[in-house]
N, C-alpha and C positions, 0 to 999 in steps of 0.2 A: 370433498375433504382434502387433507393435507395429501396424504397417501395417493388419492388420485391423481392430485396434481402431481404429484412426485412423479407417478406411472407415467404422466402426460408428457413432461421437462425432459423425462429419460429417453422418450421412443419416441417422439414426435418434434421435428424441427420446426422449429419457432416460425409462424408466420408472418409475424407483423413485428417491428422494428421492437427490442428490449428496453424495457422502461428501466433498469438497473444492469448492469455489468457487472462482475466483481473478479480481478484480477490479481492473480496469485502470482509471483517470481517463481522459480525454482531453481537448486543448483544441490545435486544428489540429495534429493528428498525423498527417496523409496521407502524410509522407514517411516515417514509421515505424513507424507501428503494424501494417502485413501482413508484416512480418519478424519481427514482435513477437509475431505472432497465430501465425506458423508455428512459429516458434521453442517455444513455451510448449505448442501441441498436440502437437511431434514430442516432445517430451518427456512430457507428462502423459501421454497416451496410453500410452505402455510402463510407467504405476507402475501398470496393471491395477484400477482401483476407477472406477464413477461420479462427473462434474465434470461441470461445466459452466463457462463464462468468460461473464465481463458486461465492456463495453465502457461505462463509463459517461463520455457526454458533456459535454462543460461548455461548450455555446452554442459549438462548433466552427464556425468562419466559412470553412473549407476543406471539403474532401472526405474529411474523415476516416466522418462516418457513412455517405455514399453509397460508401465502400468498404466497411466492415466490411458490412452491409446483404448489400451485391452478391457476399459470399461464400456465402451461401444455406448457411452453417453450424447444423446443426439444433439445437446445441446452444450456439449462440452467442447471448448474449442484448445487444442493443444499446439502453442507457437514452439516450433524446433529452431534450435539456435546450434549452430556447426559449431561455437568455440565462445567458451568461457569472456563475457563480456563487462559481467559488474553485476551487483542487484539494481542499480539506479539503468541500467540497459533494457534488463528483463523488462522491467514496471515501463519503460517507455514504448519497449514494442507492444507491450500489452494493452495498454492504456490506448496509444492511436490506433491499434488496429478495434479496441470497443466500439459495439455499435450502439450504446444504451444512451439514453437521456442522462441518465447519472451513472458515475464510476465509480467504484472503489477498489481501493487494491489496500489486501491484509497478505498476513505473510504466511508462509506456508505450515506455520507450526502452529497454526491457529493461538497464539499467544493472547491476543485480543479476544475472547469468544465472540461467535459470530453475532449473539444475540444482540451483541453493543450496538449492530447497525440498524438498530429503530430507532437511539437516541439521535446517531448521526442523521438521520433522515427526516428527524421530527424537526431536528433544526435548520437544515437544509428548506423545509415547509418554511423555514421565518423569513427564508429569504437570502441566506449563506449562500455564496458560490464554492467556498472553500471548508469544508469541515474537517477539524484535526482531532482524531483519536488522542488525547493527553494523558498520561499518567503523572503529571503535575501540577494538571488544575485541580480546583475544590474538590473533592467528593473523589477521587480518582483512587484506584489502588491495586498497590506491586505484591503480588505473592510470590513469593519463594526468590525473591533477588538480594546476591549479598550485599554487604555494605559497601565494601570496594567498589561494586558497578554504579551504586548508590552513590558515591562519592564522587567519583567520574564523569556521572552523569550533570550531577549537580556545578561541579563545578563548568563544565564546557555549557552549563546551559546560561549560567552566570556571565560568558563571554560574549556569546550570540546577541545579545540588547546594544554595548556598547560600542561593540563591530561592524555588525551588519541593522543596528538603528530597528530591530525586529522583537517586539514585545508579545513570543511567543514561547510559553512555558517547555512546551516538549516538539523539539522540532523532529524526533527521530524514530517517534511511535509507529510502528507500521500499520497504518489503519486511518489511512485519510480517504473522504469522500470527495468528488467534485462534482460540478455540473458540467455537460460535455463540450458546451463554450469554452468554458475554465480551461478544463483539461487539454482541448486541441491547444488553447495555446501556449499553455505553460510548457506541456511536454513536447510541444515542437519547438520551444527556445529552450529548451534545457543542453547543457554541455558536461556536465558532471556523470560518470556513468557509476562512480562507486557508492558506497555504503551513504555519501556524502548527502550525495542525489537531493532528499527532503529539504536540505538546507535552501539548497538554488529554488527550488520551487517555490518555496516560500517565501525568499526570497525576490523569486519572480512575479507571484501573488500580490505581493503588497508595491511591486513597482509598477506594477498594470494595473492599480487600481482594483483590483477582488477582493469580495468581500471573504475576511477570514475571523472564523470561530473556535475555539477549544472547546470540547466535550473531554469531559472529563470518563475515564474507561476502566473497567479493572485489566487485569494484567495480569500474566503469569507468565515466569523465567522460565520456561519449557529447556529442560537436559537437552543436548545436542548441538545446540548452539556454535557454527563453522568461524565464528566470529574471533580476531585474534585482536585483544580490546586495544592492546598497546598499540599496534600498529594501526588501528581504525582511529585513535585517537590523533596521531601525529597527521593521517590525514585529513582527519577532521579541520585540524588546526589550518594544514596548508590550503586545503578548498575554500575557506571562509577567506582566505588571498586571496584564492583565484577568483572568486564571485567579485568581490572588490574588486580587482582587477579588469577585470570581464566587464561590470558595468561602467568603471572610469575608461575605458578604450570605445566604447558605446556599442558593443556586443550583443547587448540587450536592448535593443531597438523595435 
């Protein structure tokens, strides 16, 4: 039963190679990430296949790694990072150091619930290399987000088609799945390390020929939020250059 396996995931390291990964960022998450960490085990746990979770840090200045650490989870893997590198850093070392068939990286505030990832994985089964958690496609939906973010959102996703030629509703969901093909190579060309990061990948996805899909997810604006919108947007703005940029110099090779 679930519970057993759970007992199993916790005390007993993995023997045989993880059929799923799931890769968390962090950057002072002490107030959320052990409901985040419970949350994501009571769940994986009952889809009955080998995982593992990586907790990758990003120069956290609180207690976030002396918690995950002092859960003495056997199959919890906790990457320490000396100094503050971006959240598109974290998700890279996370991601390449994965040893699963499939990866995914959600965010630490569980905004996405974890349950969404049997939709990402049913279609992953069709055949998807790349599945995007959406809160913009059909059937998708935002609780507790104001209008402003709404607005924001909408508009910068309005710009992304004409720009970068990318006919991808929500490039900044945190909750995208890969296959570990996929993911070695996207995130070993990637150059973006901040908030940006999703854009390039995707970015990089559709210039390497992978296959990408939107699932549509619910969503929740979880309090806390380190995000400072004004300034994540101007860089929004200047990465979607540098991508351009980056692939007219042939960077992206």
């Amino acid at each position: 039963d679930t519970y057993a396996r759970y007992l199993e995931w916790r005390n007993v390291p993995l023997q045989e190679t993880p059929y799923l990964s799931i890769v968390i960022p962090a950057y002072n998450e002490a107030e959320r990430i052990i409901p985040t960490i419970g949350a994501i085990a009571s769940y994986v746990c009952g889809l009955d296949y080998p995982w593992e979770l990586l907790i990758a840090d990003d120069g956290s200045k609180d207690d976030t790694v002396v918690l995950c650490t002092s859960l003495g989870l056997a199959n919890l893997h906790v990457l320490i990072a000396e100094k503050n590198g971006g959240k598109g850093s974290a998700v890279q070392r996370g991601v390449l150091a994965a040893q699963g068939a499939r990866i995914l990286f959600a965010d630490a505030d569980n905004s996405t619930p974890i349950e969404e990832l049997s939709n990402l994985m049913r279609r992953m089964d069709e055949g998807y290399d790349v599945v995007v958690g959406s809160r913009a496609a059909g059937g998708a939906d935002e609780a507790h987000r104001s209008l402003i973010r709404r607005t924001m959102s909408n508009t910068l996703r309005a710009m992304i088609r004409p720009v970068l030629n990318m006919d991808i509703k929500d490039t900044q969901c945190g909750f995208k799945l890969f296959t570990r093909e996929a993911a070695q190579k996207l995130f070993g060309a990637q150059t973006i390390m901040g908030f940006s990061f999703d854009l390039e990948i995707l970015y990089l996805a559709h210039k390497y020929g992978y296959s990408v899909v939107e699932q549509p997810v619910n969503w929740i604006d979880a309090p806390g939020s380190k995000v400072d919108k004004m300034k994540e947007i101007r860089r929004f703005l200047k990465d979607m250059g540098t991508i351009k940029m980056n692939d007219f110099k042939g960077i992206y090779q």
